[in-house]
C-alpha positions in Angstrom: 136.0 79.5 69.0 136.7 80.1 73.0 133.9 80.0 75.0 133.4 83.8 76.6 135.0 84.6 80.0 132.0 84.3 82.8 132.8 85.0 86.3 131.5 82.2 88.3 130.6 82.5 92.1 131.0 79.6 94.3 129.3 79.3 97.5 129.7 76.4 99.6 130.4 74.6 103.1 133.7 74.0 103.4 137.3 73.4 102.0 136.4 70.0 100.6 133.5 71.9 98.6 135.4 74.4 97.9 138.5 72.3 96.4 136.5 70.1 94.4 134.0 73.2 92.8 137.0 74.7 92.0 138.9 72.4 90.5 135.9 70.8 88.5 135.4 74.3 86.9 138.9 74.8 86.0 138.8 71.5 84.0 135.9 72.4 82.6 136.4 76.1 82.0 139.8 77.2 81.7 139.0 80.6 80.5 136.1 82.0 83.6 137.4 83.5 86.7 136.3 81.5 89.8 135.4 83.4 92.7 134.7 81.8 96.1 132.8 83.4 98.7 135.2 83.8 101.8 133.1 81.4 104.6 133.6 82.6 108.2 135.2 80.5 110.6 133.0 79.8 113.0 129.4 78.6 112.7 127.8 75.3 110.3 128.6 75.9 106.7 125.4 74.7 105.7 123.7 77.7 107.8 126.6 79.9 105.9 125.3 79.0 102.6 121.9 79.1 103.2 121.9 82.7 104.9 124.6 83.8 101.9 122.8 82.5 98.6 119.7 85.0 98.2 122.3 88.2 98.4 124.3 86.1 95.4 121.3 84.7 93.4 120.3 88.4 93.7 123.8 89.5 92.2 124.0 87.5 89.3 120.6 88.1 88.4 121.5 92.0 88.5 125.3 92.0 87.2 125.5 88.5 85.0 127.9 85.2 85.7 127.0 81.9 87.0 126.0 81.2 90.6 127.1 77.8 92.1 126.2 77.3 95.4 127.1 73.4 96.9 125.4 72.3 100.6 125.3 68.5 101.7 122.2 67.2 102.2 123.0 65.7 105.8 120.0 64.1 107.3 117.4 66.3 104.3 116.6 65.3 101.3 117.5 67.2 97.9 114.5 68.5 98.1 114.2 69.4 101.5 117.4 71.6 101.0 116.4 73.1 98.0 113.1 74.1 99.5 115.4 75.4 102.4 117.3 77.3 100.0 114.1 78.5 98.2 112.6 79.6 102.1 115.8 81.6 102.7 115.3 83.6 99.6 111.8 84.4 100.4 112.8 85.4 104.0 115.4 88.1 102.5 112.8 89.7 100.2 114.6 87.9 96.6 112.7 85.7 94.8 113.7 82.1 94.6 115.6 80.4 92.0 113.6 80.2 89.0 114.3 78.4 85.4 116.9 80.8 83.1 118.5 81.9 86.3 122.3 80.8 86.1 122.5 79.3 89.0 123.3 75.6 89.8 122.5 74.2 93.4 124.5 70.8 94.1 123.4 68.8 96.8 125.6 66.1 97.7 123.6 63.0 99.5 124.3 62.6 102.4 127.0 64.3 101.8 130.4 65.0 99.2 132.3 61.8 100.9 129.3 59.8 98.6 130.4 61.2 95.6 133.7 60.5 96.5 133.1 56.8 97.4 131.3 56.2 93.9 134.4 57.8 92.1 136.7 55.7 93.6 134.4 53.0 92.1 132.7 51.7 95.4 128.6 51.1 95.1 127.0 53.7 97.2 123.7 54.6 98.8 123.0 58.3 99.9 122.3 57.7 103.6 125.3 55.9 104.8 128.6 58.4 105.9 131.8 57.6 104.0 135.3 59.0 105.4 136.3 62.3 104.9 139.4 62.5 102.4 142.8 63.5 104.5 143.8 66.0 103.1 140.8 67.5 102.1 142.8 68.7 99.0 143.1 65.2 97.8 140.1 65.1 96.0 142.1 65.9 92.4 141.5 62.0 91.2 137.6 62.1 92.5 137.6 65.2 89.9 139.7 64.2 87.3 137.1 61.1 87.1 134.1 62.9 87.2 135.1 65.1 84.4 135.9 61.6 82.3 132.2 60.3 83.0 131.1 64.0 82.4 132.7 64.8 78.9 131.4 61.0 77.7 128.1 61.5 79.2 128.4 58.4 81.6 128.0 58.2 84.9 128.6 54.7 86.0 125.4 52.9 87.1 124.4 53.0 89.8 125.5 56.5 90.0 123.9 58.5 93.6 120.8 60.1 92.2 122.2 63.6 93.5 125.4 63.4 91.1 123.5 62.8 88.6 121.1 65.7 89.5 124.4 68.0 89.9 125.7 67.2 86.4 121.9 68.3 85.0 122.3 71.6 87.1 125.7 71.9 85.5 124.8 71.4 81.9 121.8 74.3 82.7 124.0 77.0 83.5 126.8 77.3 81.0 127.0 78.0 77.3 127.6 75.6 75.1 
């Protein structure tokens, strides 16, 4: 039996989000129809996706699909952003994000280059900056990993705490 066709919304900062999201939800569900929302370009990404995410939490709590919204966490912690995230909601009149919602927030410490490093096998920490991939497109092998240690349920220890936070977020929103 398939799994049911969900339109998923991505949200995010920037091409290098937006690559990897995409390409980790193709792998992992061939049959939905990912939509990104188009990012402006001018202005910090972050500030896009904070501004952006109560109008599409809103959406998919009124119309269905899957929400997944991606912001580095930059010199914040996880929960610093999500609190941002939370605050931005309030500020536009929708209530925050709250358990059964299908929405997944991913917030990559300090920012995606980490995950990147500890896919590549390096021992990471979630404060230092790692070098941006060139292209940004070439993060296929950073996903084609990830979805490995994802289908066996094994992150490599150490694995950055906000991975590992990101792959619980995943497993909350889709069907099984």
């Amino acid at each position: 039996m398939s799994r049911p066709r969900i339109r998923i919304t991505v949200l995010c900062e920037d091409k290098q989000h937006e690559t990897f999201i995409r390409r980790f939800l193709k792998k992992r569900n061939k049959h939905s129809p990912v939509y990104v929302v188009p990012r402006p370009n001018k202005g910090a990404g972050e500030q896009f996706v904070r501004d952006t995410y109560p109008k599409y939490l809103d959406a998919v709590r009124k119309r269905g699909g899957i929400l997944v919204a991606m912001i580095d966490g930059d010199k914040y912690s996880m929960e610093q952003r999500l609190k941002q995230m939370d605050e931005a909601c309030k500020q536009k009149g929708v209530l925050p994000r709250k358990p059964g919602d299908k929405v997944a927030v991913f917030v990559p410490m300090r920012n995606i280059e980490t995950w990147f490093a500890y896919l590549d096998g390096e021992h990471v920490n979630e404060t230092d900056t790692y070098p941006r991939l060139q292209p940004q497109r070439e993060c296929q092998r950073h996903v084609n990993v990830l979805v490995q240690m994802y289908v066996e349920k094994n992150l490599r220890t150490p694995a950055p705490a906000s991975l590992e936070a990101a792959c619980r977020e995943y497993e909350n929103i889709l069907p099984h």
